[in-house]
C-alpha positions in Angstrom: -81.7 -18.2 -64.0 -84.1 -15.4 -63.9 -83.2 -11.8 -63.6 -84.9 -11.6 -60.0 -83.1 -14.8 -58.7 -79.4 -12.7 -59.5 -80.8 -9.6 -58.0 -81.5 -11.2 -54.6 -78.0 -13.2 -55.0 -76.3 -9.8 -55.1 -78.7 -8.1 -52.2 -77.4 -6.8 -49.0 -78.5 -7.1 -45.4 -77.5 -7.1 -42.4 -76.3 -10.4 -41.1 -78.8 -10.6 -38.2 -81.6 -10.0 -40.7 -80.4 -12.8 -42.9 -80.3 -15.0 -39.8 -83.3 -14.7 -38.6 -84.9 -15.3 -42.0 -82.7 -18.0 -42.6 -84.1 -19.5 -39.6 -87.5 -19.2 -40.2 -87.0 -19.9 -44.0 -87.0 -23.2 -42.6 -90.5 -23.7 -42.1 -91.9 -21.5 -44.6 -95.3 -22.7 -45.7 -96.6 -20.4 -48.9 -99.8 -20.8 -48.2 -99.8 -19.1 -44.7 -97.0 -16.7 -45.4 -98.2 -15.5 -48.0 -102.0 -14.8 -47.5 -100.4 -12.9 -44.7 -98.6 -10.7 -46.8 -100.7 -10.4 -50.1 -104.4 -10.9 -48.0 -106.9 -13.5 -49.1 -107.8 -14.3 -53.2 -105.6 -16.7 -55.4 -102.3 -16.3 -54.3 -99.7 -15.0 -57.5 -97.1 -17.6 -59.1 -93.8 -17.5 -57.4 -92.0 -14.6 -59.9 -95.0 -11.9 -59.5 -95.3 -12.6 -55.5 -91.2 -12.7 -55.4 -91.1 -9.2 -57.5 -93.8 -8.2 -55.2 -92.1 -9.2 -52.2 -89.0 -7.4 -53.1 -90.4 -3.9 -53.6 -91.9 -4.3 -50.3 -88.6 -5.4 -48.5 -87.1 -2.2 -50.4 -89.5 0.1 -48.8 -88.7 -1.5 -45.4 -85.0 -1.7 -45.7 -85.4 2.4 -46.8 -87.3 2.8 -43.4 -84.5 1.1 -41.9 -81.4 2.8 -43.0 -83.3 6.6 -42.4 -84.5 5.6 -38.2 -87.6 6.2 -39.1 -89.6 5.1 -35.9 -92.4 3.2 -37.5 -89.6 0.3 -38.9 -90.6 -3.0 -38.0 -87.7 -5.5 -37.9 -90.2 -8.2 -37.4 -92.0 -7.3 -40.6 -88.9 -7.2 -42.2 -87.5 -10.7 -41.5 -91.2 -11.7 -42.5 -90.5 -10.1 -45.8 -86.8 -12.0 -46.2 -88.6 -15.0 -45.4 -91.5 -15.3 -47.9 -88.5 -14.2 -50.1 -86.0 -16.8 -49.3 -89.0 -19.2 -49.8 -90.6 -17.9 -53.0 -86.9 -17.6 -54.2 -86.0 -21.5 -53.7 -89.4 -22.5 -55.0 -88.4 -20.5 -58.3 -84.8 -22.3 -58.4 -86.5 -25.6 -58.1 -88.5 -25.1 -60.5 -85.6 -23.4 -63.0 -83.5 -26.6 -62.2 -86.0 -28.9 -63.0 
């Protein structure tokens, strides 16, 4: 399993964060979620959006833990979900 896919095993949020992304993980369509995260252009493979992705969520989960007042739980659990999807895409693919 790549490196990345034991990093986010091991990550830790807040339950109502995981939730919600769980949720919407659900109907996670990569080509929408991600355009709306990385902008218009060819869209990167799974592991360089994923990595991507992650350093994002990391600056947002920093905002989060110091109250700063421009945190946006909403943009978070967009983050988790593109995550959670880019992340099972990536294990189907390892499985296969």
């Amino acid at each position: 399993m790549p490196d990345i896919l034991k990093a986010l095993d091991s990550m830790r949020r807040p339950r109502l964060l995981i939730r919600a992304a769980r949720i919407g993980a659900a109907e996670y369509r990569r080509d929408a979620h991600l355009r709306h995260h990385f902008g218009y252009g060819t869209l990167p493979r799974s592991a360089a959006a994923l990595a991507h992705l992650v350093e994002m969520e990391d600056a947002l989960n920093q905002q989060r833990q110091s109250d700063r007042t421009r945190y946006s739980a909403a943009k978070h659990v967009e983050i988790l979900i593109a995550m959670m999807g880019e992340a099972q895409i990536l294990r189907v693919a390892h499985a296969a």
